[in-house]
N, C-alpha and C positions, 0 to 999 in steps of 0.2 A: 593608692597608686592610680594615675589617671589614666584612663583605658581610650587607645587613640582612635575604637571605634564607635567610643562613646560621647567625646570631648568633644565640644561644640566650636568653644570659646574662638576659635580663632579660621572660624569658615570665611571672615571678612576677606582675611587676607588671600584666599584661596581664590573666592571670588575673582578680586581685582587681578589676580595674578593671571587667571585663564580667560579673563576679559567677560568673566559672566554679568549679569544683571546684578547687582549688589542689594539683591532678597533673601540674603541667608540661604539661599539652596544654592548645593555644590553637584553638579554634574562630572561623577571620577570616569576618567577614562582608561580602557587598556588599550596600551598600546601595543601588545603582544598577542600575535593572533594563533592560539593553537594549531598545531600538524592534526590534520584531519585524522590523518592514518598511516601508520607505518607501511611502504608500498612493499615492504619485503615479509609482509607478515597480513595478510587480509585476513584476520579471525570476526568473524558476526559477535563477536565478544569481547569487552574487557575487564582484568578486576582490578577494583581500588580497594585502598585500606578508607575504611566507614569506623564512626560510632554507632551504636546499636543499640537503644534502649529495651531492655529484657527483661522479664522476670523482677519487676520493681528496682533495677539498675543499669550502669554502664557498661558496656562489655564494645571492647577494642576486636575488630573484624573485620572481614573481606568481603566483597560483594562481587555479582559478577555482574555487568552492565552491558545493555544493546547497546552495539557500536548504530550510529546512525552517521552518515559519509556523504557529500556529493557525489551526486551519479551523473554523468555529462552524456547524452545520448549524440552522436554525431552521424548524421547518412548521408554517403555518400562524399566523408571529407567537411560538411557543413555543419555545424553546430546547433541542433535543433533545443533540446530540454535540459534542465541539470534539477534533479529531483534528488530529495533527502531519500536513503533507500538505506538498508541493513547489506554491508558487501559479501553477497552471498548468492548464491546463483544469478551472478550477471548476466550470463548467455540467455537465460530464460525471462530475465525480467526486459531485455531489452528487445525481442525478438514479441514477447507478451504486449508490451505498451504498444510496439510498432501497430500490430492487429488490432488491437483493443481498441487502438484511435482512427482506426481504419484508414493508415498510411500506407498497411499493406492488405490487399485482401485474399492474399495468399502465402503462405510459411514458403511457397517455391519464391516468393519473389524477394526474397531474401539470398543473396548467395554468400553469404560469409559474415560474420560476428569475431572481431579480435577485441580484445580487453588488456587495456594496461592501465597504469597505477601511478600517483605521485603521492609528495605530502599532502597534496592540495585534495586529492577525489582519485576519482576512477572514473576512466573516460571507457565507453563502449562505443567501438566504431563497425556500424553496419553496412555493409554496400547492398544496395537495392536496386531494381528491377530500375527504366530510366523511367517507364509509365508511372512507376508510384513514385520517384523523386520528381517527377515533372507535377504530379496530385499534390506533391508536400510543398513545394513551391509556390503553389496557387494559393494555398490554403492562408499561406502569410502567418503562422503560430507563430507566437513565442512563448513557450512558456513556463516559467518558472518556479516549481512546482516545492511544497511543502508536506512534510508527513502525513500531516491531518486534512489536505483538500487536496480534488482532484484537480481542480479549476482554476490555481492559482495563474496570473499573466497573460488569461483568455483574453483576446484583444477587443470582441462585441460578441453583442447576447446571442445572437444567432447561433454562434457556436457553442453555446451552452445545452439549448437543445435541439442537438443535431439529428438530421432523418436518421431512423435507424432500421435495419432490414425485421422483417416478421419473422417471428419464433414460427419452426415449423410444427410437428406433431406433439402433442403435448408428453410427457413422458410420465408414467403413472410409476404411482410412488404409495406407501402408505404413511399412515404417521408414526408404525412401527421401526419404519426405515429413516426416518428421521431421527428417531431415540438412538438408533443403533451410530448414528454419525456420530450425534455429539455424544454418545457417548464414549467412541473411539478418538476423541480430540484428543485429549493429552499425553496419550500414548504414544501420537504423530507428530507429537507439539517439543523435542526434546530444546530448543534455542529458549524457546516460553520455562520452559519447564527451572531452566538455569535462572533465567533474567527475572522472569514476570512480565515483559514490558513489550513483545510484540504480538502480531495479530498469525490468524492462520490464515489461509485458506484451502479448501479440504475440495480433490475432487474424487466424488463417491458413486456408485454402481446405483441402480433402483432399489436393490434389495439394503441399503445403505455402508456399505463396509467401502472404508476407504482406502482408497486407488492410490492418490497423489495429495500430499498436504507442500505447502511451501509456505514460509515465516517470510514478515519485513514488519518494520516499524511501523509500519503506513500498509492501514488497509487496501488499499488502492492497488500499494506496490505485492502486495502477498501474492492477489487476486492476479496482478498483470505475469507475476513471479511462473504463477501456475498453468495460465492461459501457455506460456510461452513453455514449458516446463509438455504440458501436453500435445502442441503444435510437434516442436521436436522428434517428438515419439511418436508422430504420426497418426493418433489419436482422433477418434471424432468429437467432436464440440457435442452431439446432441443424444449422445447415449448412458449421461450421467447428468448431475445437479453437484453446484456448489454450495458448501458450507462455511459458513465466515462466521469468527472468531469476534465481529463485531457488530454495530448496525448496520443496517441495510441502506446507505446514502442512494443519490442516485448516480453517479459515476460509479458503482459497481452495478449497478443494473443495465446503464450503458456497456459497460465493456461485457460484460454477459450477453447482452442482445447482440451486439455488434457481431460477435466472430459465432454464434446460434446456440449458444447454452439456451436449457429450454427453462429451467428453473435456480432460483434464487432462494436458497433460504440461510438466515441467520441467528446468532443466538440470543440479540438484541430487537430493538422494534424501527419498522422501517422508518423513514422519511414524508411525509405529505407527495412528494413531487417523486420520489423512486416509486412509489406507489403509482400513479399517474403515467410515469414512465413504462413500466412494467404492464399496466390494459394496456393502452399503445401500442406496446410492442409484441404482447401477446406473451412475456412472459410468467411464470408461476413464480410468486413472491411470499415466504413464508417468515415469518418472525417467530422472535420467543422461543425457539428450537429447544429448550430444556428438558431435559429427561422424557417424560410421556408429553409435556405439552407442547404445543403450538397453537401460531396464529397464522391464519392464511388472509395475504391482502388482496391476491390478485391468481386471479387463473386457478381457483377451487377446483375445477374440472377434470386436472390435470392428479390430484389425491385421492385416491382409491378410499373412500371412506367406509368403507364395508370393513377395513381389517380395524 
């Protein structure tokens, strides 16, 4: 029987038909664009029926899948960002980014976050102070951002690496307190623990036990998830350290500098240029976070090596 995703024989006519190049390659189009998201149901989750290779066979199964969604950031009424994000604590990831891009430099100059929903995404509409809409204005962003980069739609390099304010006191830590984070991840990890498929970011005490974790598909977004997630709650930026569920790029060493987190560590290996970033800006930059070990790239000073 001839299998129609196998049969060649008659791509000619496919060709002429869609006006291709008549090279034997057929470019199939969907012309059916999926619903983002049900807006009467925002779960950071979905499951589908999967096949599952097991135990040297097939087995018919469920899976449960990160919803990944546009996220449309709007202030002030104006359309600023629309990032792929997990929909799940939007108040905090939008309130997170605002800071972190240093739109705002303060959580007061925020005075209201409403969130609503279509097929299409999920817009967060934040009103801000008129000083920092008058800052976002200037700044001329657009950008349009992707799970895996912070940077997507930056318009020139300058604002790639942007001044960033200096880490104040260093915050002493051991490397005993770093086993103790990651070793609390999965505990805090329950969205991870379903899917597999997103990131943490974990904010932890000196002594390492953690405070606040938030999940998104996109490291970036966990990290902006949490910032905003600790603003809210009134929280100081420099009397704990972050732990991430990933590498160490330099757009999370930015948004850590930016709003005064004093250290950085991850349970991957950093970047040449978050490194970089990180002296700079005088932050504590630790990789390889696994059980007893670590690698320290930046700001040693700041780790109690006695314990």
């Amino acid at each position: 029987m001839s299998n129609p995703l196998l049969d060649t024989a008659d791509t000619s006519k496919v060709s002429d038909a869609v006006g291709a190049p008549d090279d034997g390659v057929v470019a199939p189009v969907c012309d059916v664009a999926p619903a983002a998201i049900d807006p009467e149901s925002l779960s950071p989750h979905a499951t589908f029926a999967v096949r599952r290779f097991r135990h040297g066979g097939w087995q018919q199964a469920s899976d449960a899948l990160a919803e990944e969604v546009p996220v449309a950031l709007e202030f002030n009424g104006i359309s600023h960002v629309v990032m792929l994000a997990t929909p799940a604590d939007i108040e905090d990831f939008a309130l997170g980014f605002a800071l972190s891009e240093g739109i705002l430099n303060d959580r007061r100059e925020c005075y209201g976050i409403d969130v609503s929903a279509t097929s299409l995404g999920i817009t967060a509409h934040l009103e801000i102070s008129s000083r920092a809409f008058a800052g976002l204005k200037e700044r001329r962003r657009n950008l349009t951002g992707r799970t895996g980069c912070g940077l997507c739609g930056t318009e020139s390099l300058d604002q790639v690496l942007r001044p960033l304010p200096s880490a104040g006191e260093p915050l002493r830590v051991t490397h005993v307190a770093l086993a103790a984070a990651h070793a609390g991840l999965a505990s805090h990890q329950p969205l991870n623990g379903v899917t597999g498929a997103v990131h943490g970011a974990a904010w932890c005490s000196p002594s390492g036990e953690i405070l606040v974790l938030r999940e998104d598909v996109g490291r970036h977004n966990a990290l902006d998830k949490l910032i905003g997630a600790l603003a809210r709650d009134g929280q100081a930026f420099d009397r704990g350290f972050v732990l991430m569920t990933s590498r160490a790029s330099v757009e999370i060493v930015q948004k850590a500098a930016q709003v005064g987190i004093p250290m950085v560590a991850a349970v991957s290996a950093a970047t040449a240029l978050a490194v970089r970033t990180a002296q700079a800006a005088g932050v504590a930059l630790v990789g390889f976070v696994r059980g007893e070990q670590c690698v320290i790239y930046a700001g040693g000073a700041a780790l109690d090596e006695r314990a």
